[in-house]
C-alpha positions, -999 to +999 in steps of 0.1 A: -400+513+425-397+537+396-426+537+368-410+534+336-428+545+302-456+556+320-469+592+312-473+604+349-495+634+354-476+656+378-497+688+377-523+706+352-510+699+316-479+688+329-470+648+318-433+634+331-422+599+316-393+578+328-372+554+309-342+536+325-305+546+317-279+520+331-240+530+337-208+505+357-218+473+332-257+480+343-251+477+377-266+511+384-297+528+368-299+567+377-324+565+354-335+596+325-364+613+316-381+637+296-416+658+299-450+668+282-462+702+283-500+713+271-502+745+258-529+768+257-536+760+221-543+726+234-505+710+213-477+698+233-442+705+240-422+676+245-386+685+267-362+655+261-365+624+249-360+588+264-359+555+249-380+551+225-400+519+225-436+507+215-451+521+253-435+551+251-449+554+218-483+543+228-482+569+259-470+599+239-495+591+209-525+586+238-516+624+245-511+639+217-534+626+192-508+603+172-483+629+177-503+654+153-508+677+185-463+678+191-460+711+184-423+707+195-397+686+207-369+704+227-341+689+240-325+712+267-289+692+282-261+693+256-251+656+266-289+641+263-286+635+227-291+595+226-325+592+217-334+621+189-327+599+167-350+577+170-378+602+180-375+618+143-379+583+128-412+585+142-420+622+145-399+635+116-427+667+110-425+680+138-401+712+150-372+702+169-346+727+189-321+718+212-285+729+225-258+742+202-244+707+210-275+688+200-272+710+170-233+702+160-236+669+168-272+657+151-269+674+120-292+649+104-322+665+122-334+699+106-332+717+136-356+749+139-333+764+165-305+769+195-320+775+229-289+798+228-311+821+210-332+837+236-360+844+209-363+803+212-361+801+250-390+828+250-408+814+222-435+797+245-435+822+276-452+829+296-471+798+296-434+782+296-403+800+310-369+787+298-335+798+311-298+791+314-281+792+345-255+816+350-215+803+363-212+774+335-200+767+298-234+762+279-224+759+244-194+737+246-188+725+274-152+708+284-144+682+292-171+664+272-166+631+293-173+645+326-187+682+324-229+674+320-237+701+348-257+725+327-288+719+314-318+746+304-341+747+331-379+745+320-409+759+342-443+754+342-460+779+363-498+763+356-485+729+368-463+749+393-434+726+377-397+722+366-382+698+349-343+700+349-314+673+338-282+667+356-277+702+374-303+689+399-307+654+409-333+642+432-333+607+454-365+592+455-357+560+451-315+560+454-313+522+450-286+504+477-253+517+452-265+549+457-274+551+489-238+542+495-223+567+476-240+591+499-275+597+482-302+597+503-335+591+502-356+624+493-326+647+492-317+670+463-283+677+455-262+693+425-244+674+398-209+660+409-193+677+387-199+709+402-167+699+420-150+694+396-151+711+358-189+719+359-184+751+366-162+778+349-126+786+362-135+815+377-142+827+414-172+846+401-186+816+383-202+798+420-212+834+430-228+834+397-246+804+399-258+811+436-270+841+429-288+826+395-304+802+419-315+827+443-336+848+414-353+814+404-361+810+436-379+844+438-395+845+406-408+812+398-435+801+422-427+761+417-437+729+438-422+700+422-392+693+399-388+665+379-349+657+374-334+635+351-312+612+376-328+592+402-362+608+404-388+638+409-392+658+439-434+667+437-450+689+466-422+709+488-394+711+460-388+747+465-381+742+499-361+714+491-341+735+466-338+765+492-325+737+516-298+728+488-286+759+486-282+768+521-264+734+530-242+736+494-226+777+512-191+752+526-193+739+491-197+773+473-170+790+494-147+759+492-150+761+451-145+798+450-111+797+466-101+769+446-110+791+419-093+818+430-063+800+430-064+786+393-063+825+385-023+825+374-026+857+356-056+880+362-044+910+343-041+889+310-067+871+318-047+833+315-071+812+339-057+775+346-080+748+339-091+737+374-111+706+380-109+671+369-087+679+340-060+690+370-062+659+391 
């Protein structure tokens, strides 16, 4: 059984905390998260936000000295924008950046900055290493209903941790729903809509995003990950991602021919929209 609203310590400095998130009328929770980072300086990073309620309160004030040590809250998936809001009711000092989307669509909160802007991505490294993968639409992605594939990936190297949103999703505990649509237990796995419009149209963009994956994979040194959807992978998760990507090569090759073929006119560079939006 998950642990909701509990700060859980997955490494040194490293804090992940896990709120519900319900879809289908409730029937299914995949669940959402976000992350505490100490810094060297001894404040905080917080990445995402979750529900905001009097334990999560009580958890993130217990860290961070009544939130006086938040040195920033950063939200890194365009489509987690729910619960900003309410953390800037109660943390309304403090510096928040997010995606060009959280920026567009949150105007309310005086944002300090796009993690478009590599000077932001890098603002915390090394301590923290922030990057985008390569092969998808960051800043607006399309269709907004169904393309949440990208997300900002955050390491940790102290805590030897990532924390990602929907690109990766992890089955700890899949629930019965789940486990019938094919998630098992323990198993990573990329967002569905890498079948669909998660990617660009392109037959570079899943040689792209392969090959993005492969230089994370040599140049973070990385145990656990702790994913927004269904749970956290801690101890073996670069093998477990390794894993992914070998079984995901029919997957890759299958979505760069259907690529290939939404290519109607390479010289002018017209590129169908291929996906969901397609059918």
């Amino acid at each position: 059984m998950t642990t909701y609203n509990k700060a859980i310590p997955i490494g040194p400095g490293f804090w992940n905390i896990r709120g519900s998130f319900k879809f289908l009328l409730g029937l299914i929770d995949i669940g959402t998260h976000m992350s505490l980072i100490q810094l060297a300086n001894g404040k905080f990073l917080l990445i995402d936000t979750i529900p905001m309620n009097p334990e999560v309160r009580v958890e993130v004030d217990r860290l961070t000295n009544g939130g006086l040590d938040i040195e920033a809250i950063v939200g890194i998936h365009p489509f987690h924008t729910l619960y900003f809001k309410d953390f800037y009711q109660v943390y309304p000092n403090v510096p928040y950046y997010g995606t060009p989307r959280h920026l567009r669509v949150l105007p309310e909160i005086p944002w300090r900055g796009s993690l478009l802007d590599c000077s932001v991505r890098s603002k915390w490294f090394p301590e923290v290493d922030m990057r985008i993968p390569a092969g998808a639409e960051f800043v607006n992605p399309q269709p907004e209903k169904t393309n949440h594939f990208i997300c900002v990936f955050v390491h940790h190297p102290r805590s030897r941790t990532i924390h990602v949103d929907d690109t990766i999703m992890v089955a700890e505990n899949p629930g019965f729903l789940l486990s019938l649509a094919g998630y098992k237990h323990g198993t990573m796995s990329f967002h569905p809509s890498i079948k669909g419009s998660g990617l660009l149209p392109t037959p570079e963009a899943p040689v792209a995003l392969h090959d993005w994956i492969m230089e994370i994979l040599r140049d973070w040194d990385f145990d656990n990950i702790v994913a927004a959807h269904t749970g956290n992978k801690l101890g073996g998760a670069k093998q477990g991602l390794q894993e992914l990507l070998e079984k995901s090569k029919p997957l890759f090759d299958k979505l760069i021919e259907k690529k290939r073929k939404g290519v109607v006119d390479e010289d002018k560079h017209q590129i169908s929209v291929s996906g969901n939006e397609c059918g």
